[in-house]
C-alpha positions in Angstrom: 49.2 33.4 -32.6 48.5 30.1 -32.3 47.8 28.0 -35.6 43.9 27.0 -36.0 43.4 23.6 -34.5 41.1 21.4 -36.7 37.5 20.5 -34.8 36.5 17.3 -33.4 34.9 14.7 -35.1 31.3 15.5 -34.6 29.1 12.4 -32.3 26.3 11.5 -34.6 23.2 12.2 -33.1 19.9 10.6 -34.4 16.5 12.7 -34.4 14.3 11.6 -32.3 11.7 11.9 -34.7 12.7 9.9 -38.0 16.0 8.5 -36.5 18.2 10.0 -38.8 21.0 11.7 -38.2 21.2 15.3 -37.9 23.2 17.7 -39.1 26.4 19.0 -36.7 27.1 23.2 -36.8 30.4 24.1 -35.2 29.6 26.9 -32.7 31.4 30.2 -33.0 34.7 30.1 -31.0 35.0 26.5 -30.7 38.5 26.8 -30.6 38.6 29.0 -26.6 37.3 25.3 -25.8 39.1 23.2 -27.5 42.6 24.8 -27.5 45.5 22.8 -25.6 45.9 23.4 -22.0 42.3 24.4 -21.8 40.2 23.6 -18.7 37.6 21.7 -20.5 38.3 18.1 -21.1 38.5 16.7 -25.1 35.6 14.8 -24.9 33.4 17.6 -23.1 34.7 20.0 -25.6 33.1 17.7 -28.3 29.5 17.8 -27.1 30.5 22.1 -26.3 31.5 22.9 -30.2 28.5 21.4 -32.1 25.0 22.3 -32.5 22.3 19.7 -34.4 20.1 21.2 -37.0 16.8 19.8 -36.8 15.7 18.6 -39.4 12.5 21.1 -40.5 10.1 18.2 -41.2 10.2 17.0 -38.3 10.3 19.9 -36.1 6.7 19.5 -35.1 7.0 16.1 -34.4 10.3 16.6 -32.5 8.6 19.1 -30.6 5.6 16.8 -29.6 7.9 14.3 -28.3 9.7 16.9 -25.9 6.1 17.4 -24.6 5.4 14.2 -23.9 8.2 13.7 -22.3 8.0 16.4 -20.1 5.0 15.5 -19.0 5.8 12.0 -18.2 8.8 13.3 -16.1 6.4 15.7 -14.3 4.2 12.6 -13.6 6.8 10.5 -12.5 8.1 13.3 -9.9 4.6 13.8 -8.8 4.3 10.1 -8.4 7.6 10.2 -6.2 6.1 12.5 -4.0 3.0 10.9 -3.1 5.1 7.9 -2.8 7.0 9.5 -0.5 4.3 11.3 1.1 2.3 8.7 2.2 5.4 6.2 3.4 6.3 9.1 5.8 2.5 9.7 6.8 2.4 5.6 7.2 5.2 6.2 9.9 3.7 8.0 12.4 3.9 6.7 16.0 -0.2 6.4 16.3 -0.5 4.3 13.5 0.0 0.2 14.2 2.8 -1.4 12.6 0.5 -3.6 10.5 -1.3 -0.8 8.9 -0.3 -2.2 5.4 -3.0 -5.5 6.6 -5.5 -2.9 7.4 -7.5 -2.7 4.3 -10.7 -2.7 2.9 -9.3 -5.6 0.4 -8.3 -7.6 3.9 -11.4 -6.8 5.7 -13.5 -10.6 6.7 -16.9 -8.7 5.6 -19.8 -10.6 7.0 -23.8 -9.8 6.1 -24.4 -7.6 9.0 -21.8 -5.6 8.4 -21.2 -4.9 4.5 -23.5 -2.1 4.4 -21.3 -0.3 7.4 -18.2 -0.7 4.6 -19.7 0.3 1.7 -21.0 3.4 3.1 -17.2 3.9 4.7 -15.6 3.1 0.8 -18.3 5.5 -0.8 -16.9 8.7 1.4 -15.7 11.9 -0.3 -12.9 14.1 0.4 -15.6 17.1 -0.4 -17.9 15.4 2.4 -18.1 17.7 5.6 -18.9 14.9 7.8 -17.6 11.3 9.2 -19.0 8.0 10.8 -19.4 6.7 14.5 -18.8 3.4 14.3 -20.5 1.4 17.6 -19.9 -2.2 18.3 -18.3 -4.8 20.6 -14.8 -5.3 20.9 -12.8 -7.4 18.2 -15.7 -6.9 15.5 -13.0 -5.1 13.0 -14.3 -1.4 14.1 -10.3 -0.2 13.9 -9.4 -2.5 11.0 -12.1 -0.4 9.5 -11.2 2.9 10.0 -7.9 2.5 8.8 -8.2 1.1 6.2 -10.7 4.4 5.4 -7.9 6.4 6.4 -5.7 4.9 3.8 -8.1 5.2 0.9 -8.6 8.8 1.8 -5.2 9.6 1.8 -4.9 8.2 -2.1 -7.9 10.2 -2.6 -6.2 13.2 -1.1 -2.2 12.7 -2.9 -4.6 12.5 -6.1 -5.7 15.5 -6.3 -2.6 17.2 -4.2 0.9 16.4 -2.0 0.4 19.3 0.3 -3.2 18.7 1.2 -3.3 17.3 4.9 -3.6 13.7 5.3 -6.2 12.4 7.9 -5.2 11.7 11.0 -5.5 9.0 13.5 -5.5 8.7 17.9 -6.5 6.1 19.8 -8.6 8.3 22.2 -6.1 7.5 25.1 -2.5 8.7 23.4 -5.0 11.8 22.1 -5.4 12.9 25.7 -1.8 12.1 26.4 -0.4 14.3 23.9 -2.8 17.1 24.7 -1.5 16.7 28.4 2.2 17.6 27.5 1.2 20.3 24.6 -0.5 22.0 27.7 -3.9 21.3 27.0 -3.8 23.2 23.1 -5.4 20.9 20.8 -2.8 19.3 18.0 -2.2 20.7 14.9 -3.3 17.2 13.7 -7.0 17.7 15.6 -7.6 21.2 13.9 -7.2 20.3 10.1 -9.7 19.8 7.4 -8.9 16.1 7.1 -10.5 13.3 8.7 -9.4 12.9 12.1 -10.3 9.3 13.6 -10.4 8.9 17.5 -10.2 5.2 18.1 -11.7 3.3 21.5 -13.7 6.3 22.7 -15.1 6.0 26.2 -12.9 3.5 27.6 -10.5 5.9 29.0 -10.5 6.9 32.7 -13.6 9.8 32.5 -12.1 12.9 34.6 -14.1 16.2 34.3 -10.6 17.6 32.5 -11.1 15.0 29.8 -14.5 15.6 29.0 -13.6 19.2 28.5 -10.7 18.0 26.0 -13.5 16.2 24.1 -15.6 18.9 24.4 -13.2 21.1 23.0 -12.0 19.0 20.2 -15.8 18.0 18.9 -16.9 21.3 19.5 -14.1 23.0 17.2 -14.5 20.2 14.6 -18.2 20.3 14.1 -18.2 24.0 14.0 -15.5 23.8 11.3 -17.3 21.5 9.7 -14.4 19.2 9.4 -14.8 15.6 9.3 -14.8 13.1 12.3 -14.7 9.3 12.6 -14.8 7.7 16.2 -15.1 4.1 17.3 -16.7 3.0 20.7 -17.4 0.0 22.1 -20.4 1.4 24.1 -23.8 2.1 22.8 -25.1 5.9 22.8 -26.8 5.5 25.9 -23.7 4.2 27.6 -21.9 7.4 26.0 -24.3 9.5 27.2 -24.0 8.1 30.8 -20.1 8.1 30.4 -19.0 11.4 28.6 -22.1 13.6 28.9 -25.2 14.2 26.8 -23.6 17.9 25.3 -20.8 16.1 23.9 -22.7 13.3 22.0 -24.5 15.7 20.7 -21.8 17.2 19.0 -20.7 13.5 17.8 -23.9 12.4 16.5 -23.6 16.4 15.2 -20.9 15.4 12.6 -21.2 11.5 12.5 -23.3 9.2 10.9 -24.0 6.6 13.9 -23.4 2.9 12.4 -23.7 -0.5 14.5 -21.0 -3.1 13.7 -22.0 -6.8 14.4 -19.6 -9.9 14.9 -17.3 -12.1 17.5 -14.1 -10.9 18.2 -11.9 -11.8 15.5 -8.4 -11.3 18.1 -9.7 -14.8 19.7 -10.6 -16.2 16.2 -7.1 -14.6 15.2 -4.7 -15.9 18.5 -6.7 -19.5 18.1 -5.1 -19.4 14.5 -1.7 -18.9 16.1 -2.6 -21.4 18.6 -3.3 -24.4 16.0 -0.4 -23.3 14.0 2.1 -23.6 16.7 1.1 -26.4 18.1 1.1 -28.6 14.3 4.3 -26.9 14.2 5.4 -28.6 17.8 4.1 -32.2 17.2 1.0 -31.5 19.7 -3.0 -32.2 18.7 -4.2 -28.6 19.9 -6.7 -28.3 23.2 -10.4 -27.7 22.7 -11.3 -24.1 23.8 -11.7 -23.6 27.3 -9.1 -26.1 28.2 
């Protein structure tokens, strides 16, 4: 039989409480841990054979502080996943690779057009419908639905990191990827989250792609889901171009709003223009030159 082998020193270990130290308890059969040629390491076995007494004044406080910190590492891993979440949403192939500029914080708001963001920024995640945005080109009308898409999708990781995220198509890549799912309409087009069809109407019009819009304003309206679509046409001009059932269904599910303004690419490439040419030496051209 082997002789009795005397325990470890015990680690002090502080309450977490009133930062004392508490009081070590040698567990039953320390020594089946602790004997010589055992598996477990010396310094493992020294956390294995000791227990800590709490101390019992401060059990209730001790036990308050093991709830809060529970719940901070539950925030923090909720956090981490709508982190996550939204960095992989933000890296889907439809979306620009400067969607990070696209904001409402970044947005040049001019008077004609703040009332068109501040009814985008006021949207709910419980609202059943969406906006049609109308205006000429380079007037923001994209800038501005993502950066709605982006708010929503805080609004929606707030409240859960399953919920679909909205969902966005320039109208042209929409009828692409309908083409080579053989003609089913996405996943993406059939959920409950904003879907946003950018550039409607200046696609080539073919009798199979009214049907695809059709189909996909059709479902969405009956659903009751919610819609955003930008057009640089006016609703007579969609009328003329898609077909009078189908703005129906828009105007169904979509606020109609007119966007005002130049083109801010040309404002935006001049920019680049002046820049490169201080940068070269050169007194930059007058426009039209």
């Amino acid at each position: 039989m082997s002789a009795p082998i005397n325990p470890p020193v015990a680690p002090e270990q502080l309450c977490e409480a009133c930062n004392k130290p508490r009081t070590p308890r040698l567990k039953p059969g320390w020594e089946s841990n602790y004997r010589p040629g055992s598996l477990v390491p010396a310094a493992f076995a020294v956390v294995l054979c000791y227990d800590y007494d709490e101390h019992p004044e401060c059990a209730a406080a001790v036990a308050r502080i093991r709830v809060d910190e529970e719940r901070r590492r539950k925030a923090e891993e909720i956090q981490k996943q709508r982190h996550d979440r939204l960095e992989h949403w933000k890296q889907r192939p439809n979306f620009p690779r400067d969607l990070d500029r696209k904001t409402f914080q970044t947005f040049k708001v001019i008077p004609e057009n703040e009332r068109v963001v501040r009814l985008l920024q006021s949207w709910r995640t419980n609202d059943d419908f969406g906006f049609l945005l109308m205006g000429p080109a380079g007037c923001g009308k994209s800038h501005l639905v993502l950066a709605f898409a982006q708010a929503v999708a805080h609004q929606i990781l707030a409240r859960s990191t399953q919920a679909p995220l909205p969902a966005y198509y320039p109208v042209t890549e929409l009828l692409a990827e309908i083409k080579r799912g053989d003609f089913d309409l996405p996943d993406r087009v059939r959920t409950s989250a904003p879907v946003i069809l950018d550039d409607l109407g200046t696609e080539h019009i073919t009798e199979w792609s009214r049907e695809v819009f059709y189909r996909v304003f059709d479902y969405r309206l009956s659903q009751r889901f919610p819609t955003l679509v930008t057009t640089n046409l006016t609703m007579d001009e969609l009328k003329e171009r898609l077909h009078e059932r189908i703005v129906s269904r828009i105007v169904g599910q979509c606020i109609p709003l007119t966007m005002k303004g130049k083109d801010h690419r040309n404002e935006e490439i001049m920019a680049r223009f002046r820049m490169i040419s201080a940068r070269a030496g050169m007194p930059p051209k007058k426009e039209g030159t």
